[in-house]
MIDOSE-1310 file (N, C-alpha, C; in nm, 2 decimals, decimal comma, always signed):
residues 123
xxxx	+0,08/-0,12/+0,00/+0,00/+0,00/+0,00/+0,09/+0,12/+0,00; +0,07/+0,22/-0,10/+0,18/+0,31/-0,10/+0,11/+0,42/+0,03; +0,23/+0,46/+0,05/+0,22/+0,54/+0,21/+0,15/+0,70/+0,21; +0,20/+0,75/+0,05/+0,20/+0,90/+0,08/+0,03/+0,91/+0,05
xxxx	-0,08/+0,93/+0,05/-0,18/+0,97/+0,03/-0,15/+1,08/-0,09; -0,31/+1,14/-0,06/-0,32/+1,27/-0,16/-0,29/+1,39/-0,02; -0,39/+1,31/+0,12/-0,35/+1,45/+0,22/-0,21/+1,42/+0,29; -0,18/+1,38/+0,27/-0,03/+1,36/+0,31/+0,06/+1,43/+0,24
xxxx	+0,07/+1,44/+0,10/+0,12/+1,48/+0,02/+0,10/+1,67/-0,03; -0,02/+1,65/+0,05/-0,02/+1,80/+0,06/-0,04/+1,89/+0,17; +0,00/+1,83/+0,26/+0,03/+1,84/+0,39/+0,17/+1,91/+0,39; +0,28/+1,81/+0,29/+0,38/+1,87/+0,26/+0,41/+1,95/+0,17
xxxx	+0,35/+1,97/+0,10/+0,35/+2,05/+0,01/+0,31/+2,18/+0,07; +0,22/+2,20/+0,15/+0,19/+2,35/+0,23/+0,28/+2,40/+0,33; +0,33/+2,26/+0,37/+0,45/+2,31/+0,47/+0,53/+2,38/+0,38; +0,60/+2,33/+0,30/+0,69/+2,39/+0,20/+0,66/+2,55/+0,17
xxxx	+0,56/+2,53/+0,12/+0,51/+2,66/+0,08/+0,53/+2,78/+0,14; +0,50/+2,71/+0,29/+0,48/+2,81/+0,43/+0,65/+2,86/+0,44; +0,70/+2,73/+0,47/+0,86/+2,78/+0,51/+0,95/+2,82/+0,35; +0,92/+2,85/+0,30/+0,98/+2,90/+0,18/+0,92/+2,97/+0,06
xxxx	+1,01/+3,10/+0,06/+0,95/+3,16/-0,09/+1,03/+3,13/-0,16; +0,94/+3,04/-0,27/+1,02/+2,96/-0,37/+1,07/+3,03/-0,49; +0,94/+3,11/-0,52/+0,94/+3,15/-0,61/+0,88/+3,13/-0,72; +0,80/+2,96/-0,69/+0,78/+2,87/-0,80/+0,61/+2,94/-0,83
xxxx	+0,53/+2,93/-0,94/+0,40/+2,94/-0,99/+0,34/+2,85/-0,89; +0,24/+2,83/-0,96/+0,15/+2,72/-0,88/+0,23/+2,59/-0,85; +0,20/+2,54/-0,72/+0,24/+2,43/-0,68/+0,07/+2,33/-0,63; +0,06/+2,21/-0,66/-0,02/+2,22/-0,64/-0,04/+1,97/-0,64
xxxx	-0,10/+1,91/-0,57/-0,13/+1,82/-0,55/-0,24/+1,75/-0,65; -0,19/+1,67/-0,70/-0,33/+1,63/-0,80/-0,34/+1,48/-0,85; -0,46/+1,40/-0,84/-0,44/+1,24/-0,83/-0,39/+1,21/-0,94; -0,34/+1,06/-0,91/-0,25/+0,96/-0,96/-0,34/+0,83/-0,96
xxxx	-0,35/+0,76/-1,08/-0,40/+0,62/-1,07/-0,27/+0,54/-1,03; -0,34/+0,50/-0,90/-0,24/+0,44/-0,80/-0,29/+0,24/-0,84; -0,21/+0,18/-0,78/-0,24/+0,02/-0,81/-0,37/+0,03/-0,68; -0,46/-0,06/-0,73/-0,58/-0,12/-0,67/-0,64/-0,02/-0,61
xxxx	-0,67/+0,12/-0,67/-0,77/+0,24/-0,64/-0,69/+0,32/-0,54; -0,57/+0,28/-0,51/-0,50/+0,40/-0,38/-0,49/+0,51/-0,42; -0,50/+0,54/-0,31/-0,51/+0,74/-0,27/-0,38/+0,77/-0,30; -0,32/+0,79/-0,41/-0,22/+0,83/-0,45/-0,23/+0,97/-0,51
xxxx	-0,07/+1,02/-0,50/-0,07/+1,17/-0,60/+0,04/+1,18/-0,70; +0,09/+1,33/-0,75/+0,16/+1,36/-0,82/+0,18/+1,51/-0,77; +0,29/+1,56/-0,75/+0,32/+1,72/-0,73/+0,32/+1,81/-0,85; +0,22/+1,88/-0,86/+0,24/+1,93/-1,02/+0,27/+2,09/-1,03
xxxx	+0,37/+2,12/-1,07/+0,45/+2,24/-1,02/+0,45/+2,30/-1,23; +0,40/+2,46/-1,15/+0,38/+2,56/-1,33/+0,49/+2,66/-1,27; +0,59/+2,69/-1,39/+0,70/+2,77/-1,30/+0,67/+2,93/-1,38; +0,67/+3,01/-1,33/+0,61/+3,13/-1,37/+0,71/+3,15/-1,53
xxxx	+0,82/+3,13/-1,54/+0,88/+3,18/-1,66/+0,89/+3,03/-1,74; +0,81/+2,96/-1,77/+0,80/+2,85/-1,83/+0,65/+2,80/-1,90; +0,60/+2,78/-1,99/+0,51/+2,72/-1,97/+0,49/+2,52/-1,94; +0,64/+2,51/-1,96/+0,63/+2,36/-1,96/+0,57/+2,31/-1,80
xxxx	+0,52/+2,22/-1,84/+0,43/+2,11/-1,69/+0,53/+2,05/-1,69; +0,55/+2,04/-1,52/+0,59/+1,99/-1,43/+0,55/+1,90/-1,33; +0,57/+1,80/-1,36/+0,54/+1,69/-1,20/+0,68/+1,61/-1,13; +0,63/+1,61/-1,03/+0,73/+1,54/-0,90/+0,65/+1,44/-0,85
xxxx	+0,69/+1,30/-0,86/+0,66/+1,27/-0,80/+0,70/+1,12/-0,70; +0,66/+1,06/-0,59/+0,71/+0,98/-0,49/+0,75/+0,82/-0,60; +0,83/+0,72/-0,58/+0,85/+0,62/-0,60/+0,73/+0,55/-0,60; +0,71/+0,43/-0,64/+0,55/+0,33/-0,61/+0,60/+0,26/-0,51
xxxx	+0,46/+0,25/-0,45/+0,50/+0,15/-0,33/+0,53/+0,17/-0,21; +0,55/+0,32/-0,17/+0,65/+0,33/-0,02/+0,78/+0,30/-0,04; +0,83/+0,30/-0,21/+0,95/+0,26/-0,15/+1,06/+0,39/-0,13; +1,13/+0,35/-0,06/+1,29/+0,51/+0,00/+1,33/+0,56/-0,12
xxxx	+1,34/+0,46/-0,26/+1,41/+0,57/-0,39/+1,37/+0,64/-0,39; +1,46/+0,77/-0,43/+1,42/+0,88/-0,49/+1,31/+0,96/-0,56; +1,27/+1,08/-0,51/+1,16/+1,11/-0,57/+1,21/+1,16/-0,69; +1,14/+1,17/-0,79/+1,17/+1,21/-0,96/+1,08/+1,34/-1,00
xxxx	+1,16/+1,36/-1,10/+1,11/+1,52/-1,14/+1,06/+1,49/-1,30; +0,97/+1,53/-1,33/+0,91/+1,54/-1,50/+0,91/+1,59/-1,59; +0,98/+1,69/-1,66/+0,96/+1,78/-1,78/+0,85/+1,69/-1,86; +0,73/+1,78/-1,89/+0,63/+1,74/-2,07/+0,71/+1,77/-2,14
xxxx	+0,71/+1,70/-2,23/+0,74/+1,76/-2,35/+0,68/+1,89/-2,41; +0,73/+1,94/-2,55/+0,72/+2,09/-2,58/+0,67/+2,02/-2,74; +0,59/+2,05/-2,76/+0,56/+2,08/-2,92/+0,64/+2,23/-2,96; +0,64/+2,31/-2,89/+0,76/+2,37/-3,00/+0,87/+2,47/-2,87
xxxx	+0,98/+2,48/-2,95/+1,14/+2,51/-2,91/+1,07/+2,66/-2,81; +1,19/+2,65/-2,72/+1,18/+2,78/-2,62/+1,30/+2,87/-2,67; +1,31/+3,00/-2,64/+1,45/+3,08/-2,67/+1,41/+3,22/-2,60; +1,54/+3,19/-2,54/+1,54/+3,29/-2,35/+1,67/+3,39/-2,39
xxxx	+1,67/+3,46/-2,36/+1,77/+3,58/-2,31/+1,83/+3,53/-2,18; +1,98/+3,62/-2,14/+2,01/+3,58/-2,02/+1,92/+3,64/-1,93; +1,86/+3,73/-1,92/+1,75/+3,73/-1,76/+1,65/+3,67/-1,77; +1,56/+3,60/-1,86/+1,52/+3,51/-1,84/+1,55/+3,35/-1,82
xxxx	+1,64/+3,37/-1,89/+1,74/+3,21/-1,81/+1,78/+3,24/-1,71; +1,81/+3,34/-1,65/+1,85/+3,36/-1,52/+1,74/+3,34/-1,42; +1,65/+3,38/-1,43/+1,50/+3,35/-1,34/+1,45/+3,23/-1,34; +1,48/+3,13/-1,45/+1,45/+3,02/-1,49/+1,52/+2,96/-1,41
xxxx	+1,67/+2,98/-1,41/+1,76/+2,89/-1,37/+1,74/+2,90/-1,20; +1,62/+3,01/-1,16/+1,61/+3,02/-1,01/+1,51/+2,92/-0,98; +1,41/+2,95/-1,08/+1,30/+2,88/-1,04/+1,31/+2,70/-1,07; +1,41/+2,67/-1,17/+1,49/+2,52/-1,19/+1,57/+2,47/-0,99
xxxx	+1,62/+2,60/-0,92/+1,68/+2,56/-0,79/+1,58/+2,54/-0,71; +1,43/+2,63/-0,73/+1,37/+2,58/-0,67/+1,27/+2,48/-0,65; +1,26/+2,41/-0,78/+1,21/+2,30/-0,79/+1,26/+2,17/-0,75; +1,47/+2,23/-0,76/+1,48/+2,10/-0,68/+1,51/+2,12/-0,55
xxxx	+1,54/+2,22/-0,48/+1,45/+2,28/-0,34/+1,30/+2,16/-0,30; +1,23/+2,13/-0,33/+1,12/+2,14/-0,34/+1,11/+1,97/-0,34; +1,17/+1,91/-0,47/+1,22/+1,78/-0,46/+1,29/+1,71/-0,36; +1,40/+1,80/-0,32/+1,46/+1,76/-0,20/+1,36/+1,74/-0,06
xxxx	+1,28/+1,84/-0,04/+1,21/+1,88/+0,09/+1,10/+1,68/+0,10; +1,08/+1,70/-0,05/+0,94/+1,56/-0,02/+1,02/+1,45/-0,03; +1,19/+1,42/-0,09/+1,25/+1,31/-0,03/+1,26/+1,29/+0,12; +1,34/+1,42/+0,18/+1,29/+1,44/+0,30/+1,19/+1,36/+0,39
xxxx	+1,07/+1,46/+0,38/+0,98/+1,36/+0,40/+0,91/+1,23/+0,40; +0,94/+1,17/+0,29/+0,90/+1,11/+0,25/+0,97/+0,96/+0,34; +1,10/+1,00/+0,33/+1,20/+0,90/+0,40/+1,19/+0,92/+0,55; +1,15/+1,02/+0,63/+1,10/+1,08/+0,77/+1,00/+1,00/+0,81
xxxx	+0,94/+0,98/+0,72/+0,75/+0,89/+0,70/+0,81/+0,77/+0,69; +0,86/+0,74/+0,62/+0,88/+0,55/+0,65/+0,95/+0,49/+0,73; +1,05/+0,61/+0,82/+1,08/+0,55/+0,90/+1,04/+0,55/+1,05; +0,90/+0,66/+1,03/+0,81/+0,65/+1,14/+0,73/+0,54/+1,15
xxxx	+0,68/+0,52/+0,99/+0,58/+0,42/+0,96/+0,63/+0,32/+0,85; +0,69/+0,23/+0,95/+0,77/+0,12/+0,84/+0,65/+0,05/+0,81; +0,53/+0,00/+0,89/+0,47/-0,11/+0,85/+0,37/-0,07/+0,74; +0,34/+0,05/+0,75/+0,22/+0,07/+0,67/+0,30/+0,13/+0,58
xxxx	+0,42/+0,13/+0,53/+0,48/+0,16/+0,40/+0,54/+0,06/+0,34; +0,54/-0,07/+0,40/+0,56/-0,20/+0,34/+0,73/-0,21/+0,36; +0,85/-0,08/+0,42/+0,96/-0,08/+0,42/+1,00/-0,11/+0,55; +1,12/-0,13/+0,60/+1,17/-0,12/+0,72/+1,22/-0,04/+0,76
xxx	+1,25/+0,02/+0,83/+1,31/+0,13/+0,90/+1,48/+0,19/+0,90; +1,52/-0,01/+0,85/+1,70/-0,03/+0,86/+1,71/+0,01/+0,74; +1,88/+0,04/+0,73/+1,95/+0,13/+0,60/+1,92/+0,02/+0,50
């Protein structure tokens, strides 16, 4: 049974929010077809100087790997000036800001709750 819910997952997600100006556009929690109907999510992050979608999201399963980041694809090419790559490249830190914080978590949680994340608690 994967561990992180939808309110769980935006639980942290508002923490974040709270303790940091990211900088980032909308940040925002949104379901995932999870195995056997679980309350699953996806972190779906719009970065103000991008239009490309963004998701983050936890490993299957509860398990400790790494959380992963998404680029969509682009039906057509981007072409930035340096201040806008420059704000890009802020809002790129803070996305993995952001990735970082729900590995964090994420690993904080299963080692609170090894049984109901199917993991153990040992390295």
């Amino acid at each position: 049974m994967p561990c992180r819910t939808l309110a769980i997952l935006q639980s942290w997600v508002d923490e974040f929010a709270q303790r940091h100006d990211s900088g980032l556009g909308s940040i925002r929690v949104i379901p995932q077809d999870g195995s056997d109907g679980a309350d699953t999510g996806l972190v779906a992050v719009q970065m103000p100087n991008s239009p490309t979608v963004i998701y983050l999201e936890p490993p299957a399963g509860g398990s400790a790997r790494a959380w992963v980041i998404t680029f969509e694809p682009r039906e057509h090419s981007v072409t930035l000036g340096a201040s806008a790559m420059a704000k890009m490249s802020a809002e790129v830190g803070a996305l993995a800001a952001l990735c970082v914080f729900l590995q964090q978590k994420s690993e904080a949680f299963l080692n609170e709750y090894p049984r109901e994340s199917g993991t153990s608690s040992g390295p």
